[in-house]
C-alpha positions in Angstrom: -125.0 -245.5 107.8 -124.8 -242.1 106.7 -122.9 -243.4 103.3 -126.1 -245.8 102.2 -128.9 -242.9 103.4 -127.2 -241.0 100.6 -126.7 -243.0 98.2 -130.2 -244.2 98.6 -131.6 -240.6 98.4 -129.2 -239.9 95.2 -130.6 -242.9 93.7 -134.1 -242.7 94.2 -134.1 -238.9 93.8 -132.4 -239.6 90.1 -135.1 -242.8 89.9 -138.0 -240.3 90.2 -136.8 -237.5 88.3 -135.8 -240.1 85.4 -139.5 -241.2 85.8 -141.0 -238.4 84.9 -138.5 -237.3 82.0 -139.7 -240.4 80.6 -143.3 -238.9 80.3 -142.1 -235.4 79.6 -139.7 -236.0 76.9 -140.7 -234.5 73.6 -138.4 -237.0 71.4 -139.4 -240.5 72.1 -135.3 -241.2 72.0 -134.9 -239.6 74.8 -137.8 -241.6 76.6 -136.1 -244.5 76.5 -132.8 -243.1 77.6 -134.2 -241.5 80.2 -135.9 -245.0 81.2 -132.7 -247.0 80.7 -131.4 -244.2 83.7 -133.9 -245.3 85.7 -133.6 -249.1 85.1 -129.5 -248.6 86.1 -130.9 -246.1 89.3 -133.2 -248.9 90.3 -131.1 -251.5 90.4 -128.7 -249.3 92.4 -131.7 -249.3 95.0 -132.2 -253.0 94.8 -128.1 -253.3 95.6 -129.0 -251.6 98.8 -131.8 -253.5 99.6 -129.4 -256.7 99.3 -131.3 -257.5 96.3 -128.0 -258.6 94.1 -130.0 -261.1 91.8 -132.6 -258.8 91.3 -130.1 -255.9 90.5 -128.7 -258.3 88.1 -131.8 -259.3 86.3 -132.6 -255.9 85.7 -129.5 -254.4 84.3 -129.3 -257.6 82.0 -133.1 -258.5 81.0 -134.6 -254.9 81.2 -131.6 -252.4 80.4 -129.9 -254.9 77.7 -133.3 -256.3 75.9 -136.2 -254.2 76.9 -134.9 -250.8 76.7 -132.5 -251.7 73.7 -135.7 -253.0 72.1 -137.9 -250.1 72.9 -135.4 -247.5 71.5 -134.8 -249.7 67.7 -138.4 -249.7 67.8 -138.8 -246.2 68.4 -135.9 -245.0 65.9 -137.1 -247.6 63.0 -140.9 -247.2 63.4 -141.9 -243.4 61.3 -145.1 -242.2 63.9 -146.6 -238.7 63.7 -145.7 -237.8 67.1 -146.8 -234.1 66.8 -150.5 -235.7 66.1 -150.5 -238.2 68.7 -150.2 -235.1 70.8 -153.1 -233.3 69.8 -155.1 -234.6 72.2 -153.4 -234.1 75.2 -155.1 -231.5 76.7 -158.6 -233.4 76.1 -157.3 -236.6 78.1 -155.9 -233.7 80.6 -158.2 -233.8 83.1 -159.0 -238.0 83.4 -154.9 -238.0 83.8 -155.3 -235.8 86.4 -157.8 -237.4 88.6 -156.4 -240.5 88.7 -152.5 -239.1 89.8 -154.7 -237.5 92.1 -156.0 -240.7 93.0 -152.6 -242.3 93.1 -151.4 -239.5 95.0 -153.9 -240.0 98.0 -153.3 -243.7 97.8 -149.5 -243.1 98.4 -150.1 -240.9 101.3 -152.3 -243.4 102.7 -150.2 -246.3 102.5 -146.9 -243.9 104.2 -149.3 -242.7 107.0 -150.4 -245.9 108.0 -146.6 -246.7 107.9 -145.4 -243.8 110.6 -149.0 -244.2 112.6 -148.2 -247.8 113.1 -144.7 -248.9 113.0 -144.7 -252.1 114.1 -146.7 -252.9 110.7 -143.1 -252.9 109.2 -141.5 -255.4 111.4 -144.3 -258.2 110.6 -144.1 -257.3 106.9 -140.5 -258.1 106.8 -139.8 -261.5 106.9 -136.8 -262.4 108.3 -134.0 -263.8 105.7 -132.0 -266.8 106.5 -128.2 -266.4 106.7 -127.4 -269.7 105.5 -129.1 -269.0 102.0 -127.6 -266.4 99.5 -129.8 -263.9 97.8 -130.9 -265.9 94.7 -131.1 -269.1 96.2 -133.7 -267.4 98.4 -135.5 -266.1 95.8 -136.1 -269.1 93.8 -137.3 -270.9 96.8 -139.7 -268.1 97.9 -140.9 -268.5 93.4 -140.7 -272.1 93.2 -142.6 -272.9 96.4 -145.1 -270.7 98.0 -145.8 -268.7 94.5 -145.4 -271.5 92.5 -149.0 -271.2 90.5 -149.1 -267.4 90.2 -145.5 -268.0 88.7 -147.0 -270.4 86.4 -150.0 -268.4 85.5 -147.8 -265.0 84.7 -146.0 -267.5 82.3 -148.7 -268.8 80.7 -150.8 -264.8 80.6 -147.1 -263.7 79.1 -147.4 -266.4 76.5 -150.8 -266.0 75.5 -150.1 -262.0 74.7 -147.1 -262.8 73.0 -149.2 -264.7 70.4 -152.0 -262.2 70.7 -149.6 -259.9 69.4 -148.1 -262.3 66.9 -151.9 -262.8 65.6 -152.9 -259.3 65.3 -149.4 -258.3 63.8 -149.7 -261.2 61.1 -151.3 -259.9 57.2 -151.2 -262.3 54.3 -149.4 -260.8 51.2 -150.4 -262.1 48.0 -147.3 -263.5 45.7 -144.9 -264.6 48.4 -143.3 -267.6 48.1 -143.0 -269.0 51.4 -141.8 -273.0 52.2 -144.1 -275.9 52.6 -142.3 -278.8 54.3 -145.5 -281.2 53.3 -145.0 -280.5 50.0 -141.3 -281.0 50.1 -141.4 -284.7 51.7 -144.1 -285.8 49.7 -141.6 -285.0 46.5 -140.6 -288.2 44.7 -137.3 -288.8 43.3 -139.2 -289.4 39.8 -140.8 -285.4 39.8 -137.5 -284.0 41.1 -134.4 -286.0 38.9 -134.8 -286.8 34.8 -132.3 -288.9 33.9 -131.1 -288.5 30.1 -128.6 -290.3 27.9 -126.5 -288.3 26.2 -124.4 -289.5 23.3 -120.4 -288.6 23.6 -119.8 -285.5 21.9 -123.4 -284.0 21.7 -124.6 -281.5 24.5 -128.1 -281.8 25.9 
């Protein structure tokens, strides 16, 4: 017992101070590094919780695609970073209030947890020992959350092509492929056939 109470302290303590690293880094590089520590951190949390599948999904989809992602993006795309930060200090105090905000709501939610304790217990349903952690999971998905599932996909999708829209600008004088065009050739337009007497080129 005393073995998981530390290393859940050591890896949420390293979680929160990667957290705010990522928002206090001056080189954008370091962000993301700093991120992909809390990604690995978090999924060291989620091994405690008995979370494997979700540890899994996170070093894989999050560390290995997001993060990767984020960080080529970062070190390709050439942004002004020192005038991006100009206006820090105007957007200070509306970033204040609302950690302040956050803040309050935190202590809120861990009050009510130590002035009523048994609010824990019925949160926590109980897991069934004849199902393994990801078979679990896609039953909890794939039955009671079934629609919300289904509706994240579908908001996902439609952002991705927002962005895909937005993103897209028509340049003049590229060639691009037009499969219409292709299949409506005819044999005649594409191949001349020419006789050519023996010992005269073309």
């Amino acid at each position: 017992m005393i073995v998981q109470a530390l290393a859940f302290y050591m890896f949420a303590f390293i979680t929160v101070a990667s957290g705010v690293l990522v928002i206090s880094a001056r080189n954008p590089v370091h962000s993301v590094l700093f991120l992909i520590l809390a990604f690995f951190n978090s999924a060291g949390l989620f091994i405690l919780l008995g979370a494997e599948f979700l540890a899994f999904i996170l070093v894989v989809v999050y560390v290995g695609a997001v993060a990767v992602l984020f960080l080529f993006v970062v070190m390709m795309l050439d942004i002004n970073f020192v005038e991006l930060r100009q206006g820090f200090l105007q957007y200070l105090p509306i970033g204040a209030l609302v950690g302040l905000i956050l803040l309050v709501e935190l202590l809120v939610v861990l009050g009510g947890w130590h002035l009523t304790p048994e609010i824990t217990a019925q949160a926590s349903a109980p897991a069934p020992a004849d199902l393994t952690n990801t078979q679990a999971l896609g039953e909890l998905i794939y039955t009671h959350y079934l629609y919300l599932f289904q509706g994240a996909g579908v908001v996902l999708l439609v952002a991705m092509i927002g962005a895909i829209v937005l993103t897209h600008r028509k340049r003049p004088g590229v060639r691009k492929q037009r499969i219409a065009d292709q299949l409506a050739r005819r044999v005649e337009d594409t191949i001349e056939v020419k006789s050519v007497e023996t010992g005269k080129g073309i």
